[in-house]
C-alpha positions in Angstrom: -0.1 -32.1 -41.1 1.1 -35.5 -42.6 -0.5 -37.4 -45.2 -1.5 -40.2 -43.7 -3.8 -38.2 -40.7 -5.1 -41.0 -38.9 -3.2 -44.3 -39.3 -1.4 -43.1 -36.0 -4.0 -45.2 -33.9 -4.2 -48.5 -35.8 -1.0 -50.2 -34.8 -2.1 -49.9 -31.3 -6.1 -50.5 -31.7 -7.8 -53.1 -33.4 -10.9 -52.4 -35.8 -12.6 -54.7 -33.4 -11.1 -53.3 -29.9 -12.6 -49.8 -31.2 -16.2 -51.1 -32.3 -16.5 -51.9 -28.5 -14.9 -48.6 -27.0 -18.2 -46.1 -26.1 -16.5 -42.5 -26.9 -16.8 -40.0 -24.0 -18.1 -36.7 -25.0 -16.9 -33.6 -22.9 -20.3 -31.9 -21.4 -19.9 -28.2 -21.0 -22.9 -28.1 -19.2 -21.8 -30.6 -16.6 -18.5 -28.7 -15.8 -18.8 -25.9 -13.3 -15.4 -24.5 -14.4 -16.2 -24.9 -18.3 -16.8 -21.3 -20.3 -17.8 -20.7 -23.5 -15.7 -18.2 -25.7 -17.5 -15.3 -27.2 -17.1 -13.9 -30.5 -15.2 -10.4 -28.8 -12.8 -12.5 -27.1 -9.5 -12.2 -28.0 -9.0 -15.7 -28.0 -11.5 -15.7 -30.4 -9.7 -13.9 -33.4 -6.2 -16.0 -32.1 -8.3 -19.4 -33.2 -9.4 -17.1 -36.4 -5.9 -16.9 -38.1 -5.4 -21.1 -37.6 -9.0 -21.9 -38.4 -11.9 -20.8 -40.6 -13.9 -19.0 -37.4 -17.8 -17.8 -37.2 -19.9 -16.0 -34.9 -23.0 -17.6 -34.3 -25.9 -15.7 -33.7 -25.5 -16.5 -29.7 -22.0 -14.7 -30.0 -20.6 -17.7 -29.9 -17.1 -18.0 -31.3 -17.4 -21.2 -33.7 -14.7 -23.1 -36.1 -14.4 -25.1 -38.9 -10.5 -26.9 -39.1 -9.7 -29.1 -42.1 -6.5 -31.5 -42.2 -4.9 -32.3 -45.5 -6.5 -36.0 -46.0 -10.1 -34.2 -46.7 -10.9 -35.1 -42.9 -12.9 -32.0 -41.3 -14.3 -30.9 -37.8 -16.1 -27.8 -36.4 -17.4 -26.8 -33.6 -17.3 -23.9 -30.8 -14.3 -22.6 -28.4 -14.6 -23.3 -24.6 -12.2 -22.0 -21.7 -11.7 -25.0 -19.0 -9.6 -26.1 -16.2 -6.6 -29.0 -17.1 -5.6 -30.8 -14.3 -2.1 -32.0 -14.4 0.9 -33.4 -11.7 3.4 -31.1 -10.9 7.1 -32.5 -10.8 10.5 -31.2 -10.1 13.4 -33.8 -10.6 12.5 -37.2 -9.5 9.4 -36.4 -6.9 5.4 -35.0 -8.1 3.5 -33.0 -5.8 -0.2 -32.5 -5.7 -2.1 -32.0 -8.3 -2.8 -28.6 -10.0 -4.8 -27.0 -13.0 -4.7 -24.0 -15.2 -7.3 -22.3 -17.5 -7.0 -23.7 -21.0 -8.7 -22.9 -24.1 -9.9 -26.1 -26.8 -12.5 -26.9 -29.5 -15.5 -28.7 -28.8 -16.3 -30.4 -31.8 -19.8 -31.3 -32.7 -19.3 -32.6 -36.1 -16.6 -35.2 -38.0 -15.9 -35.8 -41.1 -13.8 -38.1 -43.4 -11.1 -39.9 -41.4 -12.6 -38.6 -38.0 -15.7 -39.9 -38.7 -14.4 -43.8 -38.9 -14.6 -46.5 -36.2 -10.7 -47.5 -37.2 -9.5 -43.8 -36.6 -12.1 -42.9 -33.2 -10.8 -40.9 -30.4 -12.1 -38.7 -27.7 -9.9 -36.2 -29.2 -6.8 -34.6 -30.7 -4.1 -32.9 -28.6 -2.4 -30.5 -31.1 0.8 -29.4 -29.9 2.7 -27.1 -32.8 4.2 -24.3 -32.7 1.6 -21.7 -33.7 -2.0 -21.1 -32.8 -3.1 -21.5 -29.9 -2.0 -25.1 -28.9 -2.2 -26.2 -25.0 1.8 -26.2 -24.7 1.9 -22.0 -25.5 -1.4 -21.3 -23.2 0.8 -23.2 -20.4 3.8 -21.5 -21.0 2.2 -18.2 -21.9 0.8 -18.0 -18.2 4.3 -18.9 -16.5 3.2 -22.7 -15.7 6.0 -24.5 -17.7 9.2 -23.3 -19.5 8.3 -23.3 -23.4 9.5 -26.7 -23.6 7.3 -30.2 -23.9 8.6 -33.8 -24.5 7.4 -37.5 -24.6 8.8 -41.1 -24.8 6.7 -43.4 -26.6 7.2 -47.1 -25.3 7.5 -49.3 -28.4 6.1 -52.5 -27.1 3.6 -54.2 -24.0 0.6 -52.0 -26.0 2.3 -48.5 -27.0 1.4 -46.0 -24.5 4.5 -43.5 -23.1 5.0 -40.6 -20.9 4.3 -36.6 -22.1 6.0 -33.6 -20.5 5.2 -30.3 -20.9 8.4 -29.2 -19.8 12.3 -31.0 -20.8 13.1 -34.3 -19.8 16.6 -34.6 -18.5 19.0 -37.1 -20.0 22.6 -36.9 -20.7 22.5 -38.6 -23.8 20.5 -36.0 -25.2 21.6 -34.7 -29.0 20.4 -31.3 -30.7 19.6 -30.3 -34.4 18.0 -26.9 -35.2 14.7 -26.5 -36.0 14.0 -24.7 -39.7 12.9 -21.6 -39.1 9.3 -20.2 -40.0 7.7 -23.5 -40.7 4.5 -24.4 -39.2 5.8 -27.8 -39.0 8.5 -29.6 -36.8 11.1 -29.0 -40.0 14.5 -30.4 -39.8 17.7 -30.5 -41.8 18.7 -34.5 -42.7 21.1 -34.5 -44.1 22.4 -37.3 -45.0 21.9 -41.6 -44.4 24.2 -44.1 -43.4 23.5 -48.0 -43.4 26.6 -49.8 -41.7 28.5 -46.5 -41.2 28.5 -46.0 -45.1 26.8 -42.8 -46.1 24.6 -43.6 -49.4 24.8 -41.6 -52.2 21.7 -39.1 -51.7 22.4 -35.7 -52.8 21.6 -33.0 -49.3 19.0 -31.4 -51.7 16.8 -34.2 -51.1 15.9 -33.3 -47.7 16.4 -29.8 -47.6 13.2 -27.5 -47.1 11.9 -25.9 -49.7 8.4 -25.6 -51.0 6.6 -29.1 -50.0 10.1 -30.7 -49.5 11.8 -31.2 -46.3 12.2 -34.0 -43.1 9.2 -32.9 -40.6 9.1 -34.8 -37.0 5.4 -36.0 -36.6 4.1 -38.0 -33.9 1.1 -37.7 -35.8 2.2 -40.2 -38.6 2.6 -43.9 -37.6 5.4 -45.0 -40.1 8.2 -43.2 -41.8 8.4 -41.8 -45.2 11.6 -40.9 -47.5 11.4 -38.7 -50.4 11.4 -40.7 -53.4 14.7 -39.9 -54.5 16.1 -41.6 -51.4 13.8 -44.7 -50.8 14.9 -47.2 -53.3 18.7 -46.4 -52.6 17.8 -46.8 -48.7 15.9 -49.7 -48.9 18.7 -51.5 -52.0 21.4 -50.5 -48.9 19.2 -52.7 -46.5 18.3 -55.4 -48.6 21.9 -56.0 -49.7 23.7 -55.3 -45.9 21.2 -58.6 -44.8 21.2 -60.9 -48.6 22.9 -63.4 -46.8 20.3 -64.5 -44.3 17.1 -63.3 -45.5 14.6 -64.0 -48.1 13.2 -61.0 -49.7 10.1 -60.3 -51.6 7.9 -57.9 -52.9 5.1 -56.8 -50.4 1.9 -54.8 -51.4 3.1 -51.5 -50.7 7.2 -52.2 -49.7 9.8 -54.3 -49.6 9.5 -57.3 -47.1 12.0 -59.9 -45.7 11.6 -63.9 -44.6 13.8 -64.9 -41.9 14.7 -67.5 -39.3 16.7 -65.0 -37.5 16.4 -62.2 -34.7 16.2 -58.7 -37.0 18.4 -56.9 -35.0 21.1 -59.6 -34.7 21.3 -59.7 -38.6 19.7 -56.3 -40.2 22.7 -52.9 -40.0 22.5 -50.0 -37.9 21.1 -46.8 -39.8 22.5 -43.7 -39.3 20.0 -40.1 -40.0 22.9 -37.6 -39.9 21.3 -34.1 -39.4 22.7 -30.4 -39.2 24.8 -29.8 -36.1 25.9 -33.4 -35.9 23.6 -34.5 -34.0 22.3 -38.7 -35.3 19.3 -40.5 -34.7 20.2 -43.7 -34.6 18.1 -46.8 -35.7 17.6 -50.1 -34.7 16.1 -52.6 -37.0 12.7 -52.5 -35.3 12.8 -48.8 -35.7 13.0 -49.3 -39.9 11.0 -52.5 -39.4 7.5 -53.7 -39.1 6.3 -57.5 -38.2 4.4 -58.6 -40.5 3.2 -62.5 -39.3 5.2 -65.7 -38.6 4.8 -68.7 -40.3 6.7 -72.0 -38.5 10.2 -71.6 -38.0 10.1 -68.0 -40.0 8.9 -64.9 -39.5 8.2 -61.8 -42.1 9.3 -58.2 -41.7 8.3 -55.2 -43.9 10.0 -52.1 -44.4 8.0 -48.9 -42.1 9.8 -46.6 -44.2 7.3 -46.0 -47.0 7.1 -43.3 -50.3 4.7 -40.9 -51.7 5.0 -41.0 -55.3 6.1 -37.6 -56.6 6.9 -36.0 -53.3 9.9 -34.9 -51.6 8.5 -35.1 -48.0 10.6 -36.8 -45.4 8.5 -37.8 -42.4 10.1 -39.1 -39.3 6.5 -40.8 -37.4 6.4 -43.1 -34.4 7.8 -46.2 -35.4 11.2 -43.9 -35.8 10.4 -42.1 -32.5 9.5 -44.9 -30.4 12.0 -45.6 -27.5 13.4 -41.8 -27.8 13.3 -39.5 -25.4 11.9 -36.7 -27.8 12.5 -33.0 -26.6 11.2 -30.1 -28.5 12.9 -26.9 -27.4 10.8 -24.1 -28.8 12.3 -21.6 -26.5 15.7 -22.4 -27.7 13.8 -23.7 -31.7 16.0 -26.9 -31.5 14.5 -30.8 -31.6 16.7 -33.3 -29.3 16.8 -36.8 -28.9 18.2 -39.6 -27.3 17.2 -43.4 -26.6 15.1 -44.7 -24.1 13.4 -47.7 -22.5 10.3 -45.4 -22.7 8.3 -48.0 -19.9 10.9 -46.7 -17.1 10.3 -43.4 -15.2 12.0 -40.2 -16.6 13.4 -37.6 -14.9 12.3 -33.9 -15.4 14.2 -30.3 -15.2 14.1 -28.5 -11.9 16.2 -26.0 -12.8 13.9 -24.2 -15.4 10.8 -24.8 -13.9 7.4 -27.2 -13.1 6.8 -29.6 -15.8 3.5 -31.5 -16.0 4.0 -34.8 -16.6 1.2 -37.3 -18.0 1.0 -40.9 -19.0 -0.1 -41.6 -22.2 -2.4 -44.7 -22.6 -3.7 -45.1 -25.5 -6.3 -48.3 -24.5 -7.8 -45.8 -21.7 -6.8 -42.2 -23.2 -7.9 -42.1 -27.0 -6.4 -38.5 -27.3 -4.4 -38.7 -30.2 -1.2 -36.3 -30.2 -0.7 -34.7 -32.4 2.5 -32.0 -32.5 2.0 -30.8 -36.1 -1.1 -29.2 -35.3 -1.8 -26.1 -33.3 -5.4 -26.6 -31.3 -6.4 -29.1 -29.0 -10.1 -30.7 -30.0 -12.4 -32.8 -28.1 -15.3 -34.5 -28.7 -18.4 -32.5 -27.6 -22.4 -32.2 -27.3 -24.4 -29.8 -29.1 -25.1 -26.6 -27.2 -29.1 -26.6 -26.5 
């Protein structure tokens, strides 16, 4: 999981928007369809290797999961029917369901207990465990494929796909193998087509060191052996029309002009030679205006004494985002991520969902294998 759990939410949700919002809490007992899993369940010991799993004295299969911020949730299992769309190409058809298993949690703490970080949910989406996107594929529904597009402006939101988005643009980098994260190879960063002098060892994987694709984190990070050289390349690239300072936590800029007409393009170089290439607003956050100026801070941030590189959803936003797992490959490409996409028909359904996160607070979260919702106590 990334360091900073549940800061996804707050670029998109004021403190004050959320004091308003009344959670909804799923109601097994109100779901004809819902089923609780019992401790002999084989589903049961699956959730056991990703979580720390009890039998209650019902022979009810229970869980405790914690995240790495401290933040901590348990609950029980429960088998239920997701509805979804099913589309092929350009067209959906009527809508279906399959069986599902998730956690209902009954208790929060830390982060998930805090007004600025609520949500009905989390929608875990890695690679191992038992996340919704290997249940689907497991029972033939979708190919083992999922993507999404987040829309980077008019309020967030996007589309998800469990199943591959089609666009030719589309670019490829392997994923590392036998990581529990989305693990990449970057390896290397250019600002105005020059590469900057960062050794490949910076970003390679090993240990707690490595570039990990997160939806689940709301800004970017760079190992601190690459962050000041990155941002000194930016600062210098733009010293002719900006006014830069010192913010709390980064380096921030004072300008009359349009970021992208006057900050460089930044190249992330990875292994195949596939780039991700960034836009000022994708490196860039808006800070405030003040008259005729306005103030920009870097997104990029570093944790002090780590190596972690962590691609979050400032970088992703206005990406078609593909994750391959059949084929263990990530792909990319850009998109205005408030148009329709178009899904594969040659490999199978794909389910296709909007995300909104004023109506839906489900957070995703693709670094994180079970898929948790907020629930009532069993009486």
């Amino acid at each position: 999981m990334s360091p900073i759990l549940h800061s996804r939410l707050k670029r998109h949700l004021s403190f004050n928007f959320l004091r308003k919002i009344q959670l909804q809490f799923f109601d097994p007992s109100s779901s004809s369809t819902a089923r609780l899993i019992s401790c002999s369940d084989q589903r049961c010991a699956l959730g056991a290797q990703y979580s720390d799993t009890n039998c209650s004295a019902t022979n009810q299969c229970e869980y405790t999961l914690q995240y790495d911020d401290g933040s901590e949730t348990s609950g029980y299992y429960i088998a239920d029917d997701m509805q979804y769309d099913i589309v092929a190409g350009n067209s959906s058809s009527t809508n279906s369901s399959a069986r599902v298993m998730f956690g209902c949690s009954t208790s929060q703490t830390g982060g998930l207990a805090m007004l600025d970080s609520a949500t009905d949910g989390i929608f875990g989406l890695g690679q191992y465990g038992v996340p919704v996107i290997a249940q689907l594929s497991a029972q033939g529904v979708i190919p083992h494929v999922f993507s999404h597009c987040l829309r980077g402006s008019n309020g967030g939101g996007g589309i998800l796909v469990f199943g591959q988005i089609v666009e030719p643009t589309l670019v490829y980098t392997p994923l590392v193998p036998s990581q529990p994260q989305y693990m990449v190879n970057l390896e290397s960063i250019a600002v105005n087509g020059q590469s900057l002098a960062i050794s490949p060892q910076v970003f390679k994987t090993t240990g707690d060191r490595g570039t990990m694709i997160d939806s689940g984190t709301t800004l970017g990070y760079l190992a601190e052996e690459a962050y000041d050289i990155f941002v000194n390349a930016i600062t210098k690239a733009v010293s002719q029309h900006v006014h830069p300072f010192d913010g709390l936590t980064n380096q921030c800029y004072r300008t009359t002009s349009r970021v992208n007409d006057i900050f460089p393009m930044v190249s992330l170089n990875f292994a195949g030679g596939a780039a991700m290439i960034l836009r000022a607003e994708d490196y860039l956050i808006w800070k405030y205006s003040l008259y005729a100026e306005t103030v920009w801070c870097m997104a990029f941030q570093k944790i002090p004494g780590q190596g972690l590189t962590i691609l979050g959803d400032i970088v992703l936003e206005d990406k078609i985002v593909v994750y391959d797992l059949a084929r263990q490959r990530i792909g990319w490409a850009s998109y205005n991520c408030s148009q329709a996409v178009k899904v594969s028909a040659t490999t199978s359904n794909a389910c296709v969902a909007s995300i909104s996160v004023w109506h839906l607070l489900l957070v995703l979260v693709i670094n994180y294998s079970v898929a948790v919702s907020r629930c009532f106590l069993l009486h």
